[in-house]
C-alpha positions in Angstrom: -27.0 22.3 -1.9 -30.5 22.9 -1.0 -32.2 20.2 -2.9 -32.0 17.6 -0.1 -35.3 16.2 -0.6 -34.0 12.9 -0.2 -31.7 12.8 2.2 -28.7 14.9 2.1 -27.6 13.7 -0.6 -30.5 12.2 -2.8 -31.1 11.3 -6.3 -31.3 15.1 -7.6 -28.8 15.7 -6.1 -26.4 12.8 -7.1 -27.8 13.2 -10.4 -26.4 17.0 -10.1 -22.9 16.6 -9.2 -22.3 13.5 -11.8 -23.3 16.3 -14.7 -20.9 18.8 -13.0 -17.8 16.2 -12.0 -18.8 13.2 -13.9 -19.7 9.6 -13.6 -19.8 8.4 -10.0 -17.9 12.0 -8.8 -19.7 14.0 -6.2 -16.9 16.4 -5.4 -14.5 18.1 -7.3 -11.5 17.2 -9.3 -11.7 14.2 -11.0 -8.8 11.0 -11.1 -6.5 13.7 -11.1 -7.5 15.1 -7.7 -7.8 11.8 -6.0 -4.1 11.2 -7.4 -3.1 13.9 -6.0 -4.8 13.4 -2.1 -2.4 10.0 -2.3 0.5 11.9 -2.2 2.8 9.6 -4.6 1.9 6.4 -1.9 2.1 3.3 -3.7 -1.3 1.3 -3.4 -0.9 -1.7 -5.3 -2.7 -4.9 -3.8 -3.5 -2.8 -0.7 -6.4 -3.3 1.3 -8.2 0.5 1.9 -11.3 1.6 3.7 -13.4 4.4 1.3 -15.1 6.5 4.3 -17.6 8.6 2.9 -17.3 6.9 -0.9 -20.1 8.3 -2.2 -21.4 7.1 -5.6 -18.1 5.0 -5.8 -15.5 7.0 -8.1 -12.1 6.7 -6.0 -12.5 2.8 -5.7 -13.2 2.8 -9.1 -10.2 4.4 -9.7 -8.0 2.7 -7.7 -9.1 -0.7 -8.9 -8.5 0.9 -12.4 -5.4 2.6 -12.3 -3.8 1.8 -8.9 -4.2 -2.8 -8.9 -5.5 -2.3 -5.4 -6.4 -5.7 -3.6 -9.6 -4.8 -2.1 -12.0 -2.0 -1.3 -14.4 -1.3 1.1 -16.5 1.8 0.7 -18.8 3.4 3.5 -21.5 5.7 3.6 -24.3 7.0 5.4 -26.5 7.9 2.6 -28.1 5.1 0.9 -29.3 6.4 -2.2 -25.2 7.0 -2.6 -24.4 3.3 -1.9 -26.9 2.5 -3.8 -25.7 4.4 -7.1 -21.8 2.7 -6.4 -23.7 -0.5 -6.4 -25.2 0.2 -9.8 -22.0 1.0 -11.2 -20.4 -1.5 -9.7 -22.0 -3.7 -11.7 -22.0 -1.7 -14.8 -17.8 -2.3 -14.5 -18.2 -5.7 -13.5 -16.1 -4.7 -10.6 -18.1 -7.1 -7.8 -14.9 -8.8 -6.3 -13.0 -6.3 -5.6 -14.9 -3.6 -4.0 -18.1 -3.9 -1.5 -20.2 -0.9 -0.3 -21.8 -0.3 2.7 -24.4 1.9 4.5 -23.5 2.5 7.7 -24.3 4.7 11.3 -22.6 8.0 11.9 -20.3 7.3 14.6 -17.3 4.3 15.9 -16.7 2.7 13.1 -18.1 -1.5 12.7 -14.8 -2.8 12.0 -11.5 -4.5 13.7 -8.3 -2.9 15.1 -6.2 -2.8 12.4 -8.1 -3.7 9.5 -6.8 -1.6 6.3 -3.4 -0.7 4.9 -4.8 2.5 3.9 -8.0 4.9 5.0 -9.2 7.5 2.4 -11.7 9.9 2.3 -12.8 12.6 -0.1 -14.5 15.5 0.9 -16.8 13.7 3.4 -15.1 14.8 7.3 -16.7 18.6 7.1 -19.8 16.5 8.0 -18.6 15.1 11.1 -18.2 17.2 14.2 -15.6 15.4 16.7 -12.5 15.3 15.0 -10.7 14.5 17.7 -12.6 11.2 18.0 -12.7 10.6 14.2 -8.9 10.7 14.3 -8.8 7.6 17.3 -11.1 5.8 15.1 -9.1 6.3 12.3 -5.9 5.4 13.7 -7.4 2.1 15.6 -9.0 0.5 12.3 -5.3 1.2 10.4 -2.5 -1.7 10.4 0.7 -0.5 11.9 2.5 1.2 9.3 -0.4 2.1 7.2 -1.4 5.3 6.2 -4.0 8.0 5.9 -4.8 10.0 2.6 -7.5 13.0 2.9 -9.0 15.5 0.9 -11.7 17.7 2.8 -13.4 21.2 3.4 -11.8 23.4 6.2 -11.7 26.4 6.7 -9.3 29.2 7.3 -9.3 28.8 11.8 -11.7 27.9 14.0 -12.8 30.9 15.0 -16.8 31.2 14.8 -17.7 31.8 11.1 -18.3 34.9 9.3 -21.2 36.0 8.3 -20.6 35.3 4.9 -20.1 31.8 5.7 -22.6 31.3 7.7 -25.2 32.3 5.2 -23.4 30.0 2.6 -23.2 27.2 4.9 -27.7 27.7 5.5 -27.9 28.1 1.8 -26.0 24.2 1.3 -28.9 22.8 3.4 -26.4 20.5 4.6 -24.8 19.6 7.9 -21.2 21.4 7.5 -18.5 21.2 10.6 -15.6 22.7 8.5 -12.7 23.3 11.1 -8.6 24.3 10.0 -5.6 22.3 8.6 -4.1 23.1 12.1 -6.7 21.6 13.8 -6.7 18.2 12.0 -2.8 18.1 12.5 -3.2 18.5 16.1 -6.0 16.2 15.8 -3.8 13.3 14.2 -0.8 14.1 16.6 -3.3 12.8 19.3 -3.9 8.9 18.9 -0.1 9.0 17.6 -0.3 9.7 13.5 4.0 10.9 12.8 4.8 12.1 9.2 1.9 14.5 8.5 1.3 16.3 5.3 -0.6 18.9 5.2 -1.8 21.0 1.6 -4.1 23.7 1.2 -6.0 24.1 -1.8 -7.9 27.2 -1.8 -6.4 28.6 -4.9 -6.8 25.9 -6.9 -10.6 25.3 -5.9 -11.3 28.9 -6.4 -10.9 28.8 -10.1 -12.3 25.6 -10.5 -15.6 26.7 -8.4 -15.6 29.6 -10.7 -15.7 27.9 -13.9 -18.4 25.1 -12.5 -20.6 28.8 -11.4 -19.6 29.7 -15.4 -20.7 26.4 -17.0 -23.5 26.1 -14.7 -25.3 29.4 -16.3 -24.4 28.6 -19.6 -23.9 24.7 -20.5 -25.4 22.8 -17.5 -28.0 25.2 -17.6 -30.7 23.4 -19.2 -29.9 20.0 -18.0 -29.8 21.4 -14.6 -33.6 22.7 -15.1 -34.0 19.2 -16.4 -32.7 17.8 -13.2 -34.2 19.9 -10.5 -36.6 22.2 -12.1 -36.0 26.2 -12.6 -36.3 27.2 -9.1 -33.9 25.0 -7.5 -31.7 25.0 -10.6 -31.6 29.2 -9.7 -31.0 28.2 -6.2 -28.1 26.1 -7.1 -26.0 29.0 -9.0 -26.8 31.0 -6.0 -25.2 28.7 -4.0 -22.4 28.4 -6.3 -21.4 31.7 -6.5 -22.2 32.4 -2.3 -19.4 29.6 -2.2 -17.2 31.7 -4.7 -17.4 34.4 -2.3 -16.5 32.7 0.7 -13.5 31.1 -1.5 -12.3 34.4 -2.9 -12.3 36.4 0.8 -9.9 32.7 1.6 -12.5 31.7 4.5 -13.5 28.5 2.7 -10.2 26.3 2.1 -10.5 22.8 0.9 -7.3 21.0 1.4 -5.6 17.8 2.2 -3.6 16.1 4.9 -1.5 12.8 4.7 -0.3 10.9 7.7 1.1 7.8 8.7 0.8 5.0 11.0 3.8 3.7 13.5 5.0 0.1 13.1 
């Protein structure tokens, strides 16, 4: 979105997404979606690394629904961390998940640190994926496992120019590459068992009902939130994205993949 006044991802713009996704959301979805990225994998008492949490709503959920051990959550934005903090405390949640600001590249931890790595919707913003996918694969246990949601794209071919005038219009620093490349990606450092899911379709007619309550319910709250102009900007962002959903460019999907023992 264009209303990175703050970062990219500041108040406004937190303060955006929680009225479109809900309470600590800042993509798409909901529980349901998150479910759905762990690919029926058993996380009880495990010990997972959030990359890119956000404003904390997958730890949240698996503390909630999924008796995980212990979270860690990472971001580079801190007025994100700072909001999972916040709620955090609102759900008295202190012991069992801590959130981080952290530098864009290796990650600060040990070999072999987490059971699990997830991430939602947070890799289109990093470049090398070829290096993301050694880092991820070092700071795993053997036999852990990676679980992934994220926007690709349809190759990686250069972008059209539909997309590219969507991708100027988000303001934000977007690296969206295939499903193909992330599996060759993950093959590399040696991820077996790969899973990979496209869900285009799905996100099509969820983006188009978001564009839909966005002119109509959200409207007023948005002009609340932003003021008119960049609440007009916003829809035309929205439906830009539409567009570069509905020609099949723009494909948000999910991979899975496993570490050896």
């Amino acid at each position: 979105m264009s209303i990175t006044d703050e970062g990219e991802y500041g108040k406004k713009q937190i303060n955006t997404l929680e009225m479109i996704w809900g309470e600590g959301f800042l993509s798409p979805g909901g529980s349901d979606e998150i479910d759905l990225v762990l690919n029926n994998k058993s996380i009880k008492n495990l010990r997972i690394l959030d990359i890119g949490c956000g404003a904390g709503s997958a730890a949240f959920h698996f503390i909630r629904k999924h008796s995980v051990g212990h979270v860690t959550g990472v971001d580079v934005e801190k007025e994100v961390i700072d909001r999972a903090n916040q709620l955090k405390s609102k759900y008295s949640f202190e012991k069992l998940v801590d959130f981080k600001v952290i530098d864009p590249g290796p990650l600060d931890f040990n070999n072999a640190s987490f059971d699990m790595v997830f991430s939602k919707d947070t890799f289109l913003h990093i470049k090398d994926k070829e290096s993301l996918a050694e880092e991820l694969f070092r700071v795993i246990k053997p036999g852990g496992f990676l679980c992934v949601s994220d926007w690709m794209r349809v190759d990686d071919n250069y972008p059209s120019q539909l997309m590219q005038e969507y991708i100027k219009m988000e303001g934000l620093s977007m690296n969206m590459c295939s499903l193909q490349r992330y599996s060759k990606a993950l093959k590399s450092p040696g991820f077996k068992n790969i899973f990979l899911r496209d869900r285009n379709a799905w996100y099509l007619e969820v983006a188009k009902k978001e564009l839909s309550d966005l002119q109509s319910t959200y409207f007023e709250k948005l002009i609340d939130i932003l003021g008119k102009d960049d609440a007009d900007s916003t829809i035309k962002i929205w439906n830009k994205m539409v567009e570069v959903l509905e020609i099949g460019e723009h494909r948000p999907g999910h991979f899975y993949a496993e570490k050896p023992l």
